[in-house]
N, C-alpha and C positions, 0 to 999 in steps of 0.2 A: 208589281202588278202584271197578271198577265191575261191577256185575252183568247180565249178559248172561241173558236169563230168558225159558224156551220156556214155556209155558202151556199143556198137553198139553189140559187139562180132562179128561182119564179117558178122552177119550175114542179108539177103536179103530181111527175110520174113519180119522186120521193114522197106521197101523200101518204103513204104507211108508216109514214113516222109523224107524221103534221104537227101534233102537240106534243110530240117527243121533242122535238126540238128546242120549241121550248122551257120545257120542264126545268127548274132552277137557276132559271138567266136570271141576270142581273142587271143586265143592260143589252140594248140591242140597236143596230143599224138596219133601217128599211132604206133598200137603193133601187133605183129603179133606172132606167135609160132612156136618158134628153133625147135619143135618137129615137124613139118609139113613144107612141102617145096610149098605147096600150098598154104598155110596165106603168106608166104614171099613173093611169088608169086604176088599175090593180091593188094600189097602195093600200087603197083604204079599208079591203081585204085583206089582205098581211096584217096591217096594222088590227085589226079587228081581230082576226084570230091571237096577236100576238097579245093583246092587253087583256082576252080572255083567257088565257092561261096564268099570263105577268103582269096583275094588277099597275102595282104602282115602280115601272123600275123607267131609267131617264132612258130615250129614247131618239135617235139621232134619224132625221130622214136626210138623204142622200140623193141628190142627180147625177150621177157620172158618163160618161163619156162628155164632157162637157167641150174637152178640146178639138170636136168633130165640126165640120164647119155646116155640115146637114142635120143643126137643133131644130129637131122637131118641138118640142117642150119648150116654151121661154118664159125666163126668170119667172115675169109677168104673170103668167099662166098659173105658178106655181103658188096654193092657196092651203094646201093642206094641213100642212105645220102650223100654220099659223089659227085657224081653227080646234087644231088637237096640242095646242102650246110646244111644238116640239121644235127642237134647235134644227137647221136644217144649212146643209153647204151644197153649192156645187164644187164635183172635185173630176177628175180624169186619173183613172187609178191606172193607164196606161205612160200618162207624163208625171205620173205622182203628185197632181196640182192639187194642193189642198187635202193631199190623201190623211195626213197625219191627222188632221182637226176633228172628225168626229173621233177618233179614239182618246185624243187631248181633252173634248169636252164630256166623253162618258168616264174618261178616270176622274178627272175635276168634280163631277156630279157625283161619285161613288166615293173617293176619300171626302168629299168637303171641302176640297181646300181651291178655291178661284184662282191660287197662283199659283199652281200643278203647274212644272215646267217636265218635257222630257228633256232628257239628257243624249244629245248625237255621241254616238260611241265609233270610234276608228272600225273599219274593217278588219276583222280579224285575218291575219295571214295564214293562210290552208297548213295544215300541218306536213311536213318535208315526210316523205315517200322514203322509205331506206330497203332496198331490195337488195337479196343476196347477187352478187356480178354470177355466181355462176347459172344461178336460177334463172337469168334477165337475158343469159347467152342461150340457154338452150330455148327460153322463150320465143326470141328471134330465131334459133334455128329452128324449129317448128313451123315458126311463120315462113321463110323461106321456102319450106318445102312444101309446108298446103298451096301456098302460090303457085309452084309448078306443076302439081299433081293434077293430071286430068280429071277433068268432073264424067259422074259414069253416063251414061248413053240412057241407062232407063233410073229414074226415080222411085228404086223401089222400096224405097224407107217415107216416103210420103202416104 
C-alpha cells in the first residue's frame, strides 16, 4: 500500500487546485494545530469541502503539535469527530508520537482487515560512493586552489 499525500497546510494561497486535490482520494487526514484555536476552527471547512468532492471515503482527523506545552486546543474541547463519526488521534509529527496511527487506521479501513499490522523495516544502508582516486585528487586540487584565489574587487557577474 502506498500513500500518496498533498500537504495543503491550510493554507488558501494553493486555492487553484482546491478540489484538484481531492479528485480520486481514497482516504484522507484533516490535521489541524493544538497550538492554534483557529486550524481547529477551520476543520469543519476542510472537512466540508473534502466530503463534497469524496462522498464516502474513511477519514482520520488529527491534532498535532500535541508535544508543545502551550495546548491551546484540549482534548476536551475536541468534539468534531465524534459528531462527523471520524477516528480521530492526537499525534506530534515532530517526536513521531502517534504519527503512524492515522495511516494504520486508513490502510485497516481501506483493505478491510482490523488486524492490518505495519511491518518496521531496518534502515536501509546508503549505497558506498566509489569514485575514481584520480578524479577525487584533482577534485581536491581545485578545491585547494579556489581557496586561495582572491575574490575580484568588483562583482561583475552579479
Amino acid at each position: 500500500m502506498k500513500f500518496n499525500v498533498w500537504d495543503k497546510a491550510g493554507q488558501e494561497k494553493f486555492g487553484g487546485l482546491r478540489d484538484g486535490y481531492y479528485i480520486q482520494a481514497q482516504c484522507a487526514i484533516v490535521m489541524f494545530d493544538v497550538t492554534s484555536r483557529v486550524t481547529c476552527k477551520n476543520v469543519p471547512n476542510w472537512h466540508r469541502d473534502l466530503v463534497r468532492v469524496c462522498e464516502n471515503i474513511p477519514i482520520v482527523l488529527c491534532g498535532n503539535k500535541v508535544g508543545i506545552k502551550d495546548r491551546k486546543v484540549k482534548a476536551k474541547s475536541i468534539a468534531f469527530h465524534r459528531k462527523k463519526n471520524l477516528q480521530y488521534y492526537d499525534i506530534s509529527a515532530i517526536s513521531n508520537y502517534n504519527f503512524e496511527k492515522p495511516f494504520l487506521w486508513l490502510a485497516r479501513k481501506l483493505t478491510g482487515d482490523p488486524n492490518l499490522e505495519f511491518v518496521a523495516m531496518p534502515a536501509l544502508a546508503l549505497p558506498e560512493v566509489v569514485m575514481d582516486p584520480a578524479l577525487a585528487a584533482q577534485f581536491e586540487h581545485d578545491l585547494k586552489v579556489a581557496q586561495t584565489t582572491a575574490l575580484p574587487d568588483e562583482d561583475d557577474d552579479l
